[in-house]
C-alpha positions as CSV (number, residue, x, y, z in Angstrom):
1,X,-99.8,-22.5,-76.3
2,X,-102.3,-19.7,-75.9
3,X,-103.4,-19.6,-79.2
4,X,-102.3,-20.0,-83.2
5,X,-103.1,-18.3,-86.5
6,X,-102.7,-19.7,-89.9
7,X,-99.5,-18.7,-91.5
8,X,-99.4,-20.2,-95.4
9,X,-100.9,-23.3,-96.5
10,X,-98.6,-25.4,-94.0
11,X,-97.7,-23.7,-91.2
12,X,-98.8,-21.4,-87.9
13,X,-97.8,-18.3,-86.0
14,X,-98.0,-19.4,-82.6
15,X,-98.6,-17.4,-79.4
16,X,-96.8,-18.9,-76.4
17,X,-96.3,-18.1,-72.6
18,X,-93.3,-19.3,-71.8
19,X,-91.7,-19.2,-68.4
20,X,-88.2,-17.3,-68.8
21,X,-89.4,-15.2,-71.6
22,X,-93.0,-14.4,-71.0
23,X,-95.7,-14.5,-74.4
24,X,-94.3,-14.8,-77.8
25,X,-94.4,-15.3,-81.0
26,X,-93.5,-18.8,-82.7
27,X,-93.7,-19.5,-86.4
28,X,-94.2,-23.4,-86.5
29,X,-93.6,-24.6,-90.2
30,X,-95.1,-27.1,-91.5
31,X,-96.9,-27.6,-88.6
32,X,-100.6,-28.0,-90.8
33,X,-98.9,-30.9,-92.8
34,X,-100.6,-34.0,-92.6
35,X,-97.7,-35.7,-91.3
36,X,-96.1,-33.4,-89.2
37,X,-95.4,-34.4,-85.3
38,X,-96.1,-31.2,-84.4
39,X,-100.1,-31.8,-84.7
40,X,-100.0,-33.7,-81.7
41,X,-98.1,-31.5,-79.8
42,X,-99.2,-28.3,-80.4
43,X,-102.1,-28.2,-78.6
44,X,-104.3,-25.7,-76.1
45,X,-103.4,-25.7,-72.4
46,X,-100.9,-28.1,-72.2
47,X,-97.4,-27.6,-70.8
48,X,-95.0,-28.4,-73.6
49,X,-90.7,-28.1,-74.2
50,X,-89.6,-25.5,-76.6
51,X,-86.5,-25.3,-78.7
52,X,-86.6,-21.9,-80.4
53,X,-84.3,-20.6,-82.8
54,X,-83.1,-16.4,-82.3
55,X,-85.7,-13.4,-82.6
56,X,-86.1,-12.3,-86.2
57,X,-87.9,-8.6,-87.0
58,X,-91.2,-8.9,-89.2
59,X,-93.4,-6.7,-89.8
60,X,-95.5,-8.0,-87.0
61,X,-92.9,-7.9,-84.3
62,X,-90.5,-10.2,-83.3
63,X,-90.9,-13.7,-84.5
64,X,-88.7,-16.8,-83.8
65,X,-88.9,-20.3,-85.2
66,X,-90.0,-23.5,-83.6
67,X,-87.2,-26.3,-83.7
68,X,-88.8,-28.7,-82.2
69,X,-91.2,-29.1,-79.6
70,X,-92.0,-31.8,-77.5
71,X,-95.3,-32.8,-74.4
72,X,-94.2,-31.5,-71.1
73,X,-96.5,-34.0,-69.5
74,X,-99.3,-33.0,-67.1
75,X,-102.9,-32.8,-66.6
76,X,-105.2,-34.1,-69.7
77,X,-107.7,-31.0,-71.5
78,X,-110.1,-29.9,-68.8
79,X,-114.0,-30.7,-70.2
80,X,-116.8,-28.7,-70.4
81,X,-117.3,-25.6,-68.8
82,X,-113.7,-25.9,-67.7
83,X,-112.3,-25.9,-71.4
84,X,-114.1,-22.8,-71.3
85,X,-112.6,-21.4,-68.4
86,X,-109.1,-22.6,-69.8
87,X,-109.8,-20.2,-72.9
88,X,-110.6,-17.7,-70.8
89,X,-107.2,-17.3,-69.0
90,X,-105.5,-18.0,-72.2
91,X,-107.4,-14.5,-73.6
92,X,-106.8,-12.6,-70.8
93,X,-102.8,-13.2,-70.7
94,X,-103.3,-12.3,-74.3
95,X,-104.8,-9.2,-73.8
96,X,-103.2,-8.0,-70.5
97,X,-99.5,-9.4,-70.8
98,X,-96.8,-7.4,-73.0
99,X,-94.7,-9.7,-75.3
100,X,-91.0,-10.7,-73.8
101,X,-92.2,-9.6,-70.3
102,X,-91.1,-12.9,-68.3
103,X,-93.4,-13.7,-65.0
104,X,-92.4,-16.6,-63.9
105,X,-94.7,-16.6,-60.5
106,X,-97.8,-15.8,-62.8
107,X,-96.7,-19.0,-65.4
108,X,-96.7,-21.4,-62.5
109,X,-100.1,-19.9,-61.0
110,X,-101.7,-20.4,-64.7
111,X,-100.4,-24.0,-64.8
112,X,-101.7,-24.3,-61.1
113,X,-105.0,-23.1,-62.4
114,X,-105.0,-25.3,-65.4
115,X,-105.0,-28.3,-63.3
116,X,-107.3,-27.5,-60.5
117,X,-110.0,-27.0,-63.8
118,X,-108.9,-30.4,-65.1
119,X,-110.0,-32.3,-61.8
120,X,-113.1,-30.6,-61.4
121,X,-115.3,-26.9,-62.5
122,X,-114.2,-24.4,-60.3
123,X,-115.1,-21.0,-60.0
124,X,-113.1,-20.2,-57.4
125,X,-109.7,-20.9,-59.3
126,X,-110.6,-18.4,-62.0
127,X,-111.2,-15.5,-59.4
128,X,-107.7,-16.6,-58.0
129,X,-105.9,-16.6,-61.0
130,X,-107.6,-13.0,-61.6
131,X,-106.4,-11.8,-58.4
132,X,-102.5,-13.4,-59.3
133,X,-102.7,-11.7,-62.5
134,X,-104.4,-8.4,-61.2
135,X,-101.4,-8.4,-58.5
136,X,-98.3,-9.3,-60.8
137,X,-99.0,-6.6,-63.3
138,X,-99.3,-4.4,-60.3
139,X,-102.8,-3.2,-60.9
140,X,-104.6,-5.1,-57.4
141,X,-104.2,-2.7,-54.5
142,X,-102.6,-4.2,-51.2
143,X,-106.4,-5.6,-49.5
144,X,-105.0,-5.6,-45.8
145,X,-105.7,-1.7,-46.2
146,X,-107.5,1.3,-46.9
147,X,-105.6,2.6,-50.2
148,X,-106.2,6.3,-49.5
149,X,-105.3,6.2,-46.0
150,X,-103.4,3.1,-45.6
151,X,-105.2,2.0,-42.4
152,X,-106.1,-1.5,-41.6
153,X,-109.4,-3.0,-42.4
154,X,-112.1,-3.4,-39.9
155,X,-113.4,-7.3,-40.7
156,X,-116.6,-6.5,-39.7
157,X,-116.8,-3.9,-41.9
158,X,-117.3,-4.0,-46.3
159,X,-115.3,-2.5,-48.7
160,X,-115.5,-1.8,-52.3
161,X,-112.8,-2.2,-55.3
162,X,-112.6,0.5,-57.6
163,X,-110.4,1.0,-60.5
164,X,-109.7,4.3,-60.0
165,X,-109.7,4.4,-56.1
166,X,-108.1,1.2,-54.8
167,X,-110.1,0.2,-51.9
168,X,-112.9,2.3,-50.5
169,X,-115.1,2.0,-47.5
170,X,-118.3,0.8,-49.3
171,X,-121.3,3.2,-48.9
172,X,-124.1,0.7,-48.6
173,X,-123.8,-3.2,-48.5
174,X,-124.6,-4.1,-52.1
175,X,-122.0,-5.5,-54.2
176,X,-119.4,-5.0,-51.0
177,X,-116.9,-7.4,-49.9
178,X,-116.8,-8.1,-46.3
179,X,-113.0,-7.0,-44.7
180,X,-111.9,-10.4,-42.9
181,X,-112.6,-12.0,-46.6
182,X,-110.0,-9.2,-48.2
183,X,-107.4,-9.6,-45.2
184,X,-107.4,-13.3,-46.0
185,X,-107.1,-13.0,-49.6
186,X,-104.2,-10.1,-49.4
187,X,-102.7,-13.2,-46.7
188,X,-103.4,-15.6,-49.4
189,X,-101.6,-13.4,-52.2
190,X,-98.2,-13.1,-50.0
191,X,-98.0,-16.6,-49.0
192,X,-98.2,-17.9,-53.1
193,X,-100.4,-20.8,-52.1
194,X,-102.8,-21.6,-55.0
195,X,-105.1,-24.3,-52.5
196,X,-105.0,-21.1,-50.2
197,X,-106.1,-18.5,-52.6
198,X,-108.8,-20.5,-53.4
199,X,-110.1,-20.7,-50.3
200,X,-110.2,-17.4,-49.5
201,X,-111.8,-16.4,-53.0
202,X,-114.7,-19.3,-52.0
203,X,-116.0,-17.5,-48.8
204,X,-118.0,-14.4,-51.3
205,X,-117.6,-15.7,-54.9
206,X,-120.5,-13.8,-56.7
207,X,-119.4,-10.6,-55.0
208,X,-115.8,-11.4,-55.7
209,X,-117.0,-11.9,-59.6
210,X,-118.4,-9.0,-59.5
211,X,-115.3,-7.0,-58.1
212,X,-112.8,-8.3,-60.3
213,X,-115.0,-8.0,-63.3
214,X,-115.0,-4.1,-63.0
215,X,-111.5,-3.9,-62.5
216,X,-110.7,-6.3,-65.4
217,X,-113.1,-4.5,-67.9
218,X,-111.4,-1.4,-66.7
219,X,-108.0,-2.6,-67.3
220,X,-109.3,-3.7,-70.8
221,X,-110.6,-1.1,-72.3
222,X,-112.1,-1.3,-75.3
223,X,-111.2,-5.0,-75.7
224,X,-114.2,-7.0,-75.3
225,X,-113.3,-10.8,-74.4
226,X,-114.4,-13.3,-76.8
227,X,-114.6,-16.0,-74.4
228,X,-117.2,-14.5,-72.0
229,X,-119.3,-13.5,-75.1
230,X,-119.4,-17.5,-76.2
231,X,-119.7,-18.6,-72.6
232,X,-123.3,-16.1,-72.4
233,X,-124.5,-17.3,-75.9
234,X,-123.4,-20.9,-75.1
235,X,-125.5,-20.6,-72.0
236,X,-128.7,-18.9,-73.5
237,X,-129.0,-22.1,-76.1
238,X,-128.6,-24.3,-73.6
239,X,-131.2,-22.6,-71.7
240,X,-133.6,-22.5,-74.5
């Protein structure tokens, strides 16, 4: 479940990414009743098994009903920063995914991901899932090359990202990624290893950060993420 909104005094619309039918909408009733079983189930970053009944058209879109839903088992809520970092892949398959748009690889990275931040805080597994989700919605350039001329990287060398480029030779150092760390992550990408991926995205990660965060915001738009804007304000009390 990526997220739910209230629907009534009993029951929720829910938001779901699903593995054969991508995100979508759920109404759960009754789900706010005291004693419904679905209280226990439907909960945040954990796999669960849907029955569903057939699409209906609402106002809103498409909406089917929950039949029944039941724990998938797994990995127990990550803590901490990592519950953090869980929200924050949930709102950016919110915001970046179109409803009924199945992609399977990209589910099975996010649960991946989801247990990596359950065993321990790590950074790199959020710029790997970035980079999956950047390269199944086909907006990550291939990284083994040059985009405008389609040569091969020099890994001595440093390139930039750009949204509206692809990858550039960078200019000046600053804020560049060097090109043996780009081959390896393009290699990382095409073999579908998560343990790999993360590897590669651990040898720059505040450069990477910064890289992916442009092309992200880009992506975006106007939409601001709510998550990052908590994690900041979260951060400043803490630091205070």
């Amino acid at each position: 479940m990526l997220h739910h909104y209230d629907w009534s005094e009993t029951s929720l619309i829910l938001d779901l990414f699903t593995r054969e039918s991508g995100r979508v909408a759920v109404a759960a009733k009754g789900a706010k009743r005291p004693y419904s079983q679905l209280r226990a189930v439907l909960l945040p970053l954990q796999r669960i098994q849907v029955s569903l009944s057939k699409p209906t058209l609402t106002e809103s879109g498409e909406v089917q009903t929950l039949r029944g839903a039941e724990w998938a088992g797994g990995n127990t809520l990550p803590g901490g920063a990592g519950l953090f970092s869980g929200y924050y892949l949930n709102e950016l398959l919110m915001k970046l995914l179109a409803r009924h748009d199945p992609h399977p690889q990209l589910f099975d990275a996010y649960a991946d991901t989801l247990a990596a931040l359950a065993q321990r805080d790590d950074t790199a597994a959020l710029r790997a899932f970035e980079l999956r989700l950047l390269a199944e919605l086909g907006l990550l350039p291939d990284l083994s090359v040059v985009t405008a001329t389609q040569r091969a990287l020099d890994p001595a060398s440093r390139y930039q990202l750009s949204a509206d480029s692809g990858l550039v030779p960078a200019s000046h150092d600053s804020g560049a990624l060097r090109g043996d760390t780009l081959i390896h992550l393009q290699a990382a990408l095409l073999h579908g290893s998560g343990d790999a991926l993360r590897a590669a995205c651990a040898a720059e990660l505040p450069l990477l950060k910064a890289a992916l965060r442009g092309l992200l915001h880009h992506h975006l738009g106007h939409q601001a993420l709510r998550t990052r804007a908590l994690l900041v304000d979260v951060q400043k009390l803490l630091d205070t």
